[in-house]
Gaussian input, Z-matrix of N, CA and C with variables (Angstrom, degrees):
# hf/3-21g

backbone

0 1
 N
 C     1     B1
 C     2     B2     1     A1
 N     3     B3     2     A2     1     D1
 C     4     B4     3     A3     2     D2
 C     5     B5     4     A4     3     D3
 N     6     B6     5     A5     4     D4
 C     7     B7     6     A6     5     D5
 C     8     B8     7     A7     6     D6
 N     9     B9     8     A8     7     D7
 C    10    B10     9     A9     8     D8
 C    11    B11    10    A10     9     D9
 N    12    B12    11    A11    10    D10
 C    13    B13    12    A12    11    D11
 C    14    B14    13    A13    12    D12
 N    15    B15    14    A14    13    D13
 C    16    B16    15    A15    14    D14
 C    17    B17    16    A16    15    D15
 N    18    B18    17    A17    16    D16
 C    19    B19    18    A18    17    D17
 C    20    B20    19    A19    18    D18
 N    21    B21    20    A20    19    D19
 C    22    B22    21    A21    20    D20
 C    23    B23    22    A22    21    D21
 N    24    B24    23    A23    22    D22
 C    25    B25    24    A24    23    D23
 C    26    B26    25    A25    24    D24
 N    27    B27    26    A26    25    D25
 C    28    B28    27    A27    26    D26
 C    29    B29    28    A28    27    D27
 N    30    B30    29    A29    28    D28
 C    31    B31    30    A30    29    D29
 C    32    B32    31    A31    30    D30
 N    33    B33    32    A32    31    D31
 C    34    B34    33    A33    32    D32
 C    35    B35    34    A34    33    D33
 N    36    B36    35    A35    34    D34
 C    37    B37    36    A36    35    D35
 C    38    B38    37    A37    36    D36
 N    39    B39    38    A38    37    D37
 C    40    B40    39    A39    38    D38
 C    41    B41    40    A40    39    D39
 N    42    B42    41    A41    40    D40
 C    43    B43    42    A42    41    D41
 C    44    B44    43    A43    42    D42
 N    45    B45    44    A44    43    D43
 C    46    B46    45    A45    44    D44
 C    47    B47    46    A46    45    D45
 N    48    B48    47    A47    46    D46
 C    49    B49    48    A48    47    D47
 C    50    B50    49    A49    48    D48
 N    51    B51    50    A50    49    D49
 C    52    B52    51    A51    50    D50
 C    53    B53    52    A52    51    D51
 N    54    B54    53    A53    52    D52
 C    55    B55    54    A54    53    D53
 C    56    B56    55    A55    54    D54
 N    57    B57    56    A56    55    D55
 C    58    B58    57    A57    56    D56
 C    59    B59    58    A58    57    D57
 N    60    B60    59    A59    58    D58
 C    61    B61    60    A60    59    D59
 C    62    B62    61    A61    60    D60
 N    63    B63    62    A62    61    D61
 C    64    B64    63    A63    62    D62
 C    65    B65    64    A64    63    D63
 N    66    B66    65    A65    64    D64
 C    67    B67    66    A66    65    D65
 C    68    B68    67    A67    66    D66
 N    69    B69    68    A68    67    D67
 C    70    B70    69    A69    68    D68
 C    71    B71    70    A70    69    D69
 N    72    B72    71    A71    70    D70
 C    73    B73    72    A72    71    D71
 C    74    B74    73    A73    72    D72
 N    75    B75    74    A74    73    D73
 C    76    B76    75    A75    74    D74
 C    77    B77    76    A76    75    D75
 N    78    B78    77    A77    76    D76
 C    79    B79    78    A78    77    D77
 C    80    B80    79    A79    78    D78
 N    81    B81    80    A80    79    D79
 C    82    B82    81    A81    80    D80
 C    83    B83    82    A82    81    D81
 N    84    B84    83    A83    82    D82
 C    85    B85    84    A84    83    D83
 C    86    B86    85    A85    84    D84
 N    87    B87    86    A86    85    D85
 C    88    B88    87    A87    86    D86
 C    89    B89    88    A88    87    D87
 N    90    B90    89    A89    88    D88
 C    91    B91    90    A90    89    D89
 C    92    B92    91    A91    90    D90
 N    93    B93    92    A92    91    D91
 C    94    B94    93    A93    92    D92
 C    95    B95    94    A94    93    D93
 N    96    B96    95    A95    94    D94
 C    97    B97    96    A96    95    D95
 C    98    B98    97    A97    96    D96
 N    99    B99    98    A98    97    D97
 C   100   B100    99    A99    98    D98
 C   101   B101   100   A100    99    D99
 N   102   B102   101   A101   100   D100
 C   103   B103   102   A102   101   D101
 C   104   B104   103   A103   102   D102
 N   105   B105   104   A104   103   D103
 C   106   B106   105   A105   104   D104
 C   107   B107   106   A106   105   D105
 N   108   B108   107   A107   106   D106
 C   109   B109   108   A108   107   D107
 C   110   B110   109   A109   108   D108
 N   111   B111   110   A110   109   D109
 C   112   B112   111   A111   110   D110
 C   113   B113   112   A112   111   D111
 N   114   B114   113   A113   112   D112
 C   115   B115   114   A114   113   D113
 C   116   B116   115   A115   114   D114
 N   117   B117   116   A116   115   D115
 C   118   B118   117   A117   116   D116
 C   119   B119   118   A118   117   D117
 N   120   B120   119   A119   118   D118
 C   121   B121   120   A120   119   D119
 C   122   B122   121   A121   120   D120
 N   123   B123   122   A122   121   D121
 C   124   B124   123   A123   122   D122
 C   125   B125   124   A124   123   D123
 N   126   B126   125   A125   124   D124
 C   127   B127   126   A126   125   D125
 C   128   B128   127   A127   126   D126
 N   129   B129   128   A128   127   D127
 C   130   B130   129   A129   128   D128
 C   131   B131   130   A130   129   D129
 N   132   B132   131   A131   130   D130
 C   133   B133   132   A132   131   D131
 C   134   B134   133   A133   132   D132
 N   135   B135   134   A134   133   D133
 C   136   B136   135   A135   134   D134
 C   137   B137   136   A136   135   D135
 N   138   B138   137   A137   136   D136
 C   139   B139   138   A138   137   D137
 C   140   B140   139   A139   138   D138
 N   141   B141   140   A140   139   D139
 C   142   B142   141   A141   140   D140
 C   143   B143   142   A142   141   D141
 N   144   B144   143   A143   142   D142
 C   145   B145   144   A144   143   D143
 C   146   B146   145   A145   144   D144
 N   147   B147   146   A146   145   D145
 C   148   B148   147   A147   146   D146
 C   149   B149   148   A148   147   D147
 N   150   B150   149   A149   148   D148
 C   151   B151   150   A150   149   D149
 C   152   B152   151   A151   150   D150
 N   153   B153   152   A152   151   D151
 C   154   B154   153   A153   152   D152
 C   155   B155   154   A154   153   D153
 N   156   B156   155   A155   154   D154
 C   157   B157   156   A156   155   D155
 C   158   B158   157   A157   156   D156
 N   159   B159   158   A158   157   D157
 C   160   B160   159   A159   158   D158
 C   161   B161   160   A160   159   D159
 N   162   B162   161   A161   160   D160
 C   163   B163   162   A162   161   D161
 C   164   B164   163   A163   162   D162
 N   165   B165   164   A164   163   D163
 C   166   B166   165   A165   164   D164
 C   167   B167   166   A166   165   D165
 N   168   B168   167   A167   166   D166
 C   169   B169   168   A168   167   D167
 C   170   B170   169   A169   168   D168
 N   171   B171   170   A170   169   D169
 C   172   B172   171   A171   170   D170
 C   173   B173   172   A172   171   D171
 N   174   B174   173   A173   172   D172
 C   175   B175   174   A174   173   D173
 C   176   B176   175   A175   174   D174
 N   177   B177   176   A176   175   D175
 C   178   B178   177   A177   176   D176
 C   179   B179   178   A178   177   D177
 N   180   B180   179   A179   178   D178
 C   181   B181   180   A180   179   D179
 C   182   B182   181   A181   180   D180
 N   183   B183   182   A182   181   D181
 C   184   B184   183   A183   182   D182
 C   185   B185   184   A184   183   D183
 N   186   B186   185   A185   184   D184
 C   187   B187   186   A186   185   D185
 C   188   B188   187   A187   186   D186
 N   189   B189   188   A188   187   D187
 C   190   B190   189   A189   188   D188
 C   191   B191   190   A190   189   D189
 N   192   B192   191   A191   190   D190
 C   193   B193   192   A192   191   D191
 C   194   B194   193   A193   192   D192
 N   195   B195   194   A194   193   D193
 C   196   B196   195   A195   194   D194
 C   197   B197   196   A196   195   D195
 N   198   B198   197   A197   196   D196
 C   199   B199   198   A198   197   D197
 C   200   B200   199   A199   198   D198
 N   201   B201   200   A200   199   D199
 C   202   B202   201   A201   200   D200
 C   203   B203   202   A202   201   D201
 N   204   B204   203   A203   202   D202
 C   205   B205   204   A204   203   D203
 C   206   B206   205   A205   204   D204
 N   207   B207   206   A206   205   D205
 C   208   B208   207   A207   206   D206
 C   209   B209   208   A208   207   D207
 N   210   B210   209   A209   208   D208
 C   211   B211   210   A210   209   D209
 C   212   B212   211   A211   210   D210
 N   213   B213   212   A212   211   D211
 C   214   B214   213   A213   212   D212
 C   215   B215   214   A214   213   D213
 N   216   B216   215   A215   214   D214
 C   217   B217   216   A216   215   D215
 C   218   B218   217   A217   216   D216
 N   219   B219   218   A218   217   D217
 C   220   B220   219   A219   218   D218
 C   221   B221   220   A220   219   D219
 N   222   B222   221   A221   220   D220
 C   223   B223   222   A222   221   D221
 C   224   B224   223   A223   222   D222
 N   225   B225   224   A224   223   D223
 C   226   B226   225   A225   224   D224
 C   227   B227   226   A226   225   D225
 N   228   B228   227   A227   226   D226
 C   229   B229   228   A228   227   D227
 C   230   B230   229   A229   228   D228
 N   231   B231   230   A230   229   D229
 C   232   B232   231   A231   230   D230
 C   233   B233   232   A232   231   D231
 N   234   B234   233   A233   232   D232
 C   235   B235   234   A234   233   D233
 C   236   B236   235   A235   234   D234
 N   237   B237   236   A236   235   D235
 C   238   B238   237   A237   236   D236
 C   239   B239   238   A238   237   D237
 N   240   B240   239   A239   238   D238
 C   241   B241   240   A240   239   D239
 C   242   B242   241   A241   240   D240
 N   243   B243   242   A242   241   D241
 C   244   B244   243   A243   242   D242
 C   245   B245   244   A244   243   D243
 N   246   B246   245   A245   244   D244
 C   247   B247   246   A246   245   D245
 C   248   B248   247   A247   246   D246
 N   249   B249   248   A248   247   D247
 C   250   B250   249   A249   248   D248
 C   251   B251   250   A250   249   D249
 N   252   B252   251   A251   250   D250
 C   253   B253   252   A252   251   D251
 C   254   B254   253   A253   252   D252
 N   255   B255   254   A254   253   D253
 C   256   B256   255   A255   254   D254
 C   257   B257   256   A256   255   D255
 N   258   B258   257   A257   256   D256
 C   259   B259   258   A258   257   D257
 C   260   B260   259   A259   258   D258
 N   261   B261   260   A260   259   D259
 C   262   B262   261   A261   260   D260
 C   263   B263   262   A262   261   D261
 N   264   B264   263   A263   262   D262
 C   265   B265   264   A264   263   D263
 C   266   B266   265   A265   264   D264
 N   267   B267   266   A266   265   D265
 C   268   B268   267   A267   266   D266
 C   269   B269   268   A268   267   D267
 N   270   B270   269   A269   268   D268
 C   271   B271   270   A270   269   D269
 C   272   B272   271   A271   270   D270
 N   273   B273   272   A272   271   D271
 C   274   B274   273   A273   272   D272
 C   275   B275   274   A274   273   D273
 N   276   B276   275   A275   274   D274
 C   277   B277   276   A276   275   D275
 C   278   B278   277   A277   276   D276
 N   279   B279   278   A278   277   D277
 C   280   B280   279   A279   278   D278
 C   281   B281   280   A280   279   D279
 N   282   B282   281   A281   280   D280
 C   283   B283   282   A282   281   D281
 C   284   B284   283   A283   282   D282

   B1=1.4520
   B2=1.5333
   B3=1.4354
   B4=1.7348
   B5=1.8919
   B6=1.2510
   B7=1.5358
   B8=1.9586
   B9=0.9361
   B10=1.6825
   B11=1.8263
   B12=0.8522
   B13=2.0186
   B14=2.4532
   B15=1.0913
   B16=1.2021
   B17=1.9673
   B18=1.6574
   B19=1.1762
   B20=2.2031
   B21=1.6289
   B22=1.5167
   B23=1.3880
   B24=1.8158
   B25=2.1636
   B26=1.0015
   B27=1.4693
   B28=1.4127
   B29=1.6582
   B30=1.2615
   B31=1.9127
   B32=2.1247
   B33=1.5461
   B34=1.2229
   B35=1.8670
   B36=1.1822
   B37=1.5439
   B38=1.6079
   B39=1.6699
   B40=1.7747
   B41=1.1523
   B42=1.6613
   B43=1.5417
   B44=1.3790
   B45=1.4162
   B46=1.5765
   B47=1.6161
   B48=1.2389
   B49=1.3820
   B50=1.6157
   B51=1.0864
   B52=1.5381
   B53=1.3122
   B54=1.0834
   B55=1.4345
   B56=2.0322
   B57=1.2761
   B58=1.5196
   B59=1.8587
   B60=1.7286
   B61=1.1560
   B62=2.0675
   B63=1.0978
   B64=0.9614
   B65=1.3078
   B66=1.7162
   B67=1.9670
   B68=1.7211
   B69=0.9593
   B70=1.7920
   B71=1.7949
   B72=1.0956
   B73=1.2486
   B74=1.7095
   B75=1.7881
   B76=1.6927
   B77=1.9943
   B78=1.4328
   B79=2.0788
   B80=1.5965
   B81=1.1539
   B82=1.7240
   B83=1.7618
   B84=1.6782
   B85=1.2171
   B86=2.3926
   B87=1.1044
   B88=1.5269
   B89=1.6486
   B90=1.8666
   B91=1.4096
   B92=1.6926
   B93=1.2021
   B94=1.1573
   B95=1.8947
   B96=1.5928
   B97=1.8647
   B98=1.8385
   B99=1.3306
   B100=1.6292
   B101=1.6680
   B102=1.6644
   B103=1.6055
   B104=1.4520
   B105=1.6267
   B106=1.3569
   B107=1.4017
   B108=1.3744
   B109=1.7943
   B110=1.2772
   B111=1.1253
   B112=1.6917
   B113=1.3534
   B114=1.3193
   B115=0.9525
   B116=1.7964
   B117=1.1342
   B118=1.0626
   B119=1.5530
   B120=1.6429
   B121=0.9276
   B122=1.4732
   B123=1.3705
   B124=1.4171
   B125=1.0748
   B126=1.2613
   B127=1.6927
   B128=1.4775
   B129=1.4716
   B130=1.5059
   B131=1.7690
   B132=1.5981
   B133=1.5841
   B134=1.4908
   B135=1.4014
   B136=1.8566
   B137=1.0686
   B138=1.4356
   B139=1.3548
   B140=1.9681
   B141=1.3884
   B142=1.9005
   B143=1.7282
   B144=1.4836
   B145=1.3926
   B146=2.2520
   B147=1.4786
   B148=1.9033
   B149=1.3249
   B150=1.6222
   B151=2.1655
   B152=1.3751
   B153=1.4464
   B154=1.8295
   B155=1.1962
   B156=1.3925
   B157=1.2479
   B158=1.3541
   B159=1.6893
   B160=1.3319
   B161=1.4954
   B162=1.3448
   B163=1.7494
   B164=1.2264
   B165=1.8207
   B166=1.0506
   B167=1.6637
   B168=1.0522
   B169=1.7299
   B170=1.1634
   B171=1.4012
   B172=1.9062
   B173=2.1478
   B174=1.6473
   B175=1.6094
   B176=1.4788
   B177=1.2919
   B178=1.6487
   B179=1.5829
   B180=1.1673
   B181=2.0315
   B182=1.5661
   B183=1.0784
   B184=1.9162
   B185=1.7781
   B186=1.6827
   B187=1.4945
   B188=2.0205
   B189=1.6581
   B190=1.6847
   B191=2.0795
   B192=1.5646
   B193=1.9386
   B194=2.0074
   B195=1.3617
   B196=1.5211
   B197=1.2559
   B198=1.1865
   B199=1.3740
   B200=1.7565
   B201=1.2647
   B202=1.8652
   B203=1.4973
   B204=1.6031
   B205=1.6787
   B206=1.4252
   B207=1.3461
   B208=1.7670
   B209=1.3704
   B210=1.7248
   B211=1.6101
   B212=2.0902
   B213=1.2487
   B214=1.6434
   B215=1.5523
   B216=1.0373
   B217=1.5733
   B218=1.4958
   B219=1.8086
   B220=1.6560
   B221=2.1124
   B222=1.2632
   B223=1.8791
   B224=1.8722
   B225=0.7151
   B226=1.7110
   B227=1.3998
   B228=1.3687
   B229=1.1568
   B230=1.5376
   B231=1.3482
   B232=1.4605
   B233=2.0030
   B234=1.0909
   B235=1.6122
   B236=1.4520
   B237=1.6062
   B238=1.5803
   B239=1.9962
   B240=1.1044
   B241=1.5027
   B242=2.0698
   B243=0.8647
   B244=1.5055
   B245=1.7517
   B246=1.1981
   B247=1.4263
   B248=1.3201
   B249=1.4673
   B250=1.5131
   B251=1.5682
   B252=1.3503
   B253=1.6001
   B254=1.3216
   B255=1.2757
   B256=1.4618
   B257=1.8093
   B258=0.8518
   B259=1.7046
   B260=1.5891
   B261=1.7267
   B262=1.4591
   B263=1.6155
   B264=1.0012
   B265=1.5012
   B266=1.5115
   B267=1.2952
   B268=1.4115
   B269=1.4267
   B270=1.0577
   B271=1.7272
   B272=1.6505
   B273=1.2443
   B274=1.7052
   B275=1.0161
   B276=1.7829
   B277=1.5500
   B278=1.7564
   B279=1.3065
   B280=1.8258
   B281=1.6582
   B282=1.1665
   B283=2.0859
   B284=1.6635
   A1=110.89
   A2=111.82
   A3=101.91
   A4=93.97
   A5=96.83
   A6=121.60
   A7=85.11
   A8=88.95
   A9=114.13
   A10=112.07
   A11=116.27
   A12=117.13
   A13=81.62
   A14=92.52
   A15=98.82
   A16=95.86
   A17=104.70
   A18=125.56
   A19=107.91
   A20=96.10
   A21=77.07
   A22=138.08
   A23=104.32
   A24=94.90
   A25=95.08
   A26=163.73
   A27=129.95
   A28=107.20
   A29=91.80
   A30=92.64
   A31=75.14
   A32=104.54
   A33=104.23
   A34=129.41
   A35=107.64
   A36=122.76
   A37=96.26
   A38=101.31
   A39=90.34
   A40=106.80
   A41=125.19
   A42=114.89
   A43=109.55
   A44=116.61
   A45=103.05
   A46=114.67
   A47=107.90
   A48=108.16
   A49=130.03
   A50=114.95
   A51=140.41
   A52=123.61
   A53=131.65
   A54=142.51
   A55=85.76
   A56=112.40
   A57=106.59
   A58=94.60
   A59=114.70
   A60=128.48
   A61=109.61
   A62=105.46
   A63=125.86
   A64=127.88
   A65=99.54
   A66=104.68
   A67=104.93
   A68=87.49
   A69=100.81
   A70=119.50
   A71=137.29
   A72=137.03
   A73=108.96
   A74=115.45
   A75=90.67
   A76=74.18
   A77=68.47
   A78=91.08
   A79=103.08
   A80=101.97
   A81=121.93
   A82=97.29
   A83=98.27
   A84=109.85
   A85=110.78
   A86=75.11
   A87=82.05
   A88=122.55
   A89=93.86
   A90=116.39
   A91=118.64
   A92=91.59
   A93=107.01
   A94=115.61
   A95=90.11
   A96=116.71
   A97=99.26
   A98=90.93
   A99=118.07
   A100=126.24
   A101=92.17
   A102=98.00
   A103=115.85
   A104=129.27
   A105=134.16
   A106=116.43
   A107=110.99
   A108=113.25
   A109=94.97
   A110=130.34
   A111=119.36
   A112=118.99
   A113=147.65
   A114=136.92
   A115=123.90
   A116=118.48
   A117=142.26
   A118=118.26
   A119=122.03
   A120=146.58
   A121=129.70
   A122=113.30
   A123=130.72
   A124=99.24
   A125=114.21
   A126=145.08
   A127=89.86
   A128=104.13
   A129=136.68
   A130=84.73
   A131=112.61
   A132=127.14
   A133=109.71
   A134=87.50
   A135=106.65
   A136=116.24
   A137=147.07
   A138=163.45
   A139=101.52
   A140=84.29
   A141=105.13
   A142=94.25
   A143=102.59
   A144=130.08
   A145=89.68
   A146=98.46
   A147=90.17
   A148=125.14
   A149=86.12
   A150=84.41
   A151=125.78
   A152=112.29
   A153=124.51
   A154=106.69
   A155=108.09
   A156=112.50
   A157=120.38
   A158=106.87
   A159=116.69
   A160=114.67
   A161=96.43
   A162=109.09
   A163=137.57
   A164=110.18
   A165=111.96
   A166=112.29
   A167=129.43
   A168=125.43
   A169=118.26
   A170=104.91
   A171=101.78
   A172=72.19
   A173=95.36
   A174=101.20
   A175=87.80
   A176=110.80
   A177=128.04
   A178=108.30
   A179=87.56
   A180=90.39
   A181=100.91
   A182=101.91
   A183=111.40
   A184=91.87
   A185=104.17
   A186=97.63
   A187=90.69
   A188=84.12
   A189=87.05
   A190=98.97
   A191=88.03
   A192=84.42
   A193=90.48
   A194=110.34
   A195=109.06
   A196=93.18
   A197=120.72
   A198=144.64
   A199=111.33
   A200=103.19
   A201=135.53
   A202=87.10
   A203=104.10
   A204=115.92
   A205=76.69
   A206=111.53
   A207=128.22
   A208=87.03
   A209=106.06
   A210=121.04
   A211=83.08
   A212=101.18
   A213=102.44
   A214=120.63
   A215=135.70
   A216=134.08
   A217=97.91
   A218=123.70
   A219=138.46
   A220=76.90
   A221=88.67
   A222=90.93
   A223=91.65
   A224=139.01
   A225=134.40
   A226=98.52
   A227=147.17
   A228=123.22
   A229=133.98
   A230=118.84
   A231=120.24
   A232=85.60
   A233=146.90
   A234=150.37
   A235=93.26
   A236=106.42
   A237=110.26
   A238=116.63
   A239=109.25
   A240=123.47
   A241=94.45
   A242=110.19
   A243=107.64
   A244=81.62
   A245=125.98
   A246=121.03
   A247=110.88
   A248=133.82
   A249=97.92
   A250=89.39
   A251=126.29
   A252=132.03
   A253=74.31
   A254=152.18
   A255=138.88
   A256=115.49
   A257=107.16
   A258=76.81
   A259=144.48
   A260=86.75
   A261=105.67
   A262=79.83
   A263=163.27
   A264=160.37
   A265=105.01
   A266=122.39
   A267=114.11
   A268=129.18
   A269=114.25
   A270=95.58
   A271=104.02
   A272=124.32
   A273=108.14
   A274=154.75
   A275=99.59
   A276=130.64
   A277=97.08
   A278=90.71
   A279=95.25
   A280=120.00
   A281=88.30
   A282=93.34
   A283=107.13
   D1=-25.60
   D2=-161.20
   D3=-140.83
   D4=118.72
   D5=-158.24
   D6=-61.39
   D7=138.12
   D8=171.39
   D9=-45.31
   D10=140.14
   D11=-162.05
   D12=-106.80
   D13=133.15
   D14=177.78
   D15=-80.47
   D16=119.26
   D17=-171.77
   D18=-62.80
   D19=-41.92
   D20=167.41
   D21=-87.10
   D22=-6.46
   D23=153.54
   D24=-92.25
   D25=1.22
   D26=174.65
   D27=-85.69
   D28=76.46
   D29=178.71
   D30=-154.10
   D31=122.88
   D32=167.33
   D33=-45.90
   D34=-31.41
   D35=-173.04
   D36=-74.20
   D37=-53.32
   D38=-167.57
   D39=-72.46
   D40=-21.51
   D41=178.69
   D42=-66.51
   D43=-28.45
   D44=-176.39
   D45=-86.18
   D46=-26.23
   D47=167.39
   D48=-56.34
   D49=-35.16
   D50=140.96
   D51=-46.97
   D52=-41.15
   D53=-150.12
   D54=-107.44
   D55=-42.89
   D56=-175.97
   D57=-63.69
   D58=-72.64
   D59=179.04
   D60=-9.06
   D61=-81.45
   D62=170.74
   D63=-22.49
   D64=-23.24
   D65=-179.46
   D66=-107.57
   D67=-18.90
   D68=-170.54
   D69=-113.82
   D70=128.66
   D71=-157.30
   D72=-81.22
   D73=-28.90
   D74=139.57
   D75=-163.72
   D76=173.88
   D77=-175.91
   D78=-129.98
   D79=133.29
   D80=168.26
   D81=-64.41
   D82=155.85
   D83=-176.45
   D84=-68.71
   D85=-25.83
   D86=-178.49
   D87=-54.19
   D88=-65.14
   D89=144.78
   D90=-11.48
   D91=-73.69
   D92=-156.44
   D93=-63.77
   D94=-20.40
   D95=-158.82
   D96=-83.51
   D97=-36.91
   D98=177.37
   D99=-63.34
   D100=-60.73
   D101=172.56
   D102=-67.87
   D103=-10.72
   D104=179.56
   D105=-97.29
   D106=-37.15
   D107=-173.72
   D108=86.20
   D109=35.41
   D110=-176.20
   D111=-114.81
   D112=110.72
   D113=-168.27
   D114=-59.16
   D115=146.06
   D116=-173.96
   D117=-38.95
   D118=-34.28
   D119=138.03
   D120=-29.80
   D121=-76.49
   D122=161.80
   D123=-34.53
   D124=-102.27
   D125=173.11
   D126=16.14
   D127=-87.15
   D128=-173.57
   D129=-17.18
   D130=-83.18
   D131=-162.28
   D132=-33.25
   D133=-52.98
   D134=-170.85
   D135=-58.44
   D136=-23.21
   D137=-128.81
   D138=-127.05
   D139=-45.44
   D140=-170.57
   D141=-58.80
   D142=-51.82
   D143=-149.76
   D144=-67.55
   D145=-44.23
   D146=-179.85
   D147=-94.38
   D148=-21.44
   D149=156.40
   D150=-79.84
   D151=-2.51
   D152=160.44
   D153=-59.39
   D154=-47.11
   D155=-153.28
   D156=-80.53
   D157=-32.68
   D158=178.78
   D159=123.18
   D160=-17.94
   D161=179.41
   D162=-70.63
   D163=-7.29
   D164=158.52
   D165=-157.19
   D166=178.88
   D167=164.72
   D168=-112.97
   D169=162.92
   D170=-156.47
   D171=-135.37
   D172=146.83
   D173=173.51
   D174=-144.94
   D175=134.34
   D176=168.33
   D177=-106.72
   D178=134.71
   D179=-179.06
   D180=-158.38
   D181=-179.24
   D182=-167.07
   D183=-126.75
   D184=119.46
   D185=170.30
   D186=-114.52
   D187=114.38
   D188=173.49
   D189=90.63
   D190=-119.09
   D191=172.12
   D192=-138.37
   D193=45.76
   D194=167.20
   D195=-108.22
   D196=169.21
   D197=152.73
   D198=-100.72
   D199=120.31
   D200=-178.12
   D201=-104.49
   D202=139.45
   D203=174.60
   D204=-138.64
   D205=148.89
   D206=-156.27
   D207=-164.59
   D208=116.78
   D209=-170.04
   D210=-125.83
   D211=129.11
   D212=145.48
   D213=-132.12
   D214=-174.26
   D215=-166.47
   D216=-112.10
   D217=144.17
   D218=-141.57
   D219=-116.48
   D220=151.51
   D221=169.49
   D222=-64.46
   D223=-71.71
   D224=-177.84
   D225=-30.55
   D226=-69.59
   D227=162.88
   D228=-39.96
   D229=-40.02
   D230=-167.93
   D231=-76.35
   D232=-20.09
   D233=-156.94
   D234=-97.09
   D235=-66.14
   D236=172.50
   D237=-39.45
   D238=-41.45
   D239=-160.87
   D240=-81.38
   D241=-18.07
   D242=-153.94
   D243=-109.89
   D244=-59.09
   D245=172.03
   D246=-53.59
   D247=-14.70
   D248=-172.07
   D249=-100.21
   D250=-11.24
   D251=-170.18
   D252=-73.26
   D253=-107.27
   D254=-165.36
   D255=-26.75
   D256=-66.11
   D257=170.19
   D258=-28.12
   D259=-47.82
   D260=-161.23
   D261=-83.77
   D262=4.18
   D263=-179.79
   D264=-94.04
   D265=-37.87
   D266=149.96
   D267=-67.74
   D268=-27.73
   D269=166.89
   D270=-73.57
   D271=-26.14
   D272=171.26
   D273=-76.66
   D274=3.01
   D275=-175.83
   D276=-83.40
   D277=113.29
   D278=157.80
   D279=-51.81
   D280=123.29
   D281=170.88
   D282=-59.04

């Protein structure tokens, strides 16, 4: 009856990490560390966990002698993200 919830956004962090992606054409890791409250750590995991997947791309580069991590969201992510919003729309339909 109730379409399957894709297991790697149903983690609150990756849904929001996704859910930021999605408004913005790409976000620095900082950005990104900021708009969540998530520690740097996490973050780090969570990030590993949607560029496995395909859902988004991760680019490392040096601005100056820092290191910039630059995440944007893959069309397989923006497809993934829109299918599980339809899923989760069936669990919200009243019987």
């Amino acid at each position: 009856m109730f379409k399957p919830l894709d297991p790697i956004l149903h983690s609150e962090l990756r849904l929001a990490v996704m859910s930021l992606l999605l408004g913005v054409e790409e976000a620095d890791f900082t950005y990104i560390k900021e708009q969540t409250n998530a520690t740097a750590g996490n973050l780090s995991v969570q990030i590993d966990k949607l560029t496995a997947a395909g859902y988004i791309e991760v680019e490392k580069k040096f601005v100056g002698k820092r290191p910039c991590t630059t995440c944007h969201i893959t069309q397989k992510g923006v497809e993934a993200f829109q299918s599980y919003v339809e899923s989760l729309k069936d669990y919200l339909k009243p019987f």
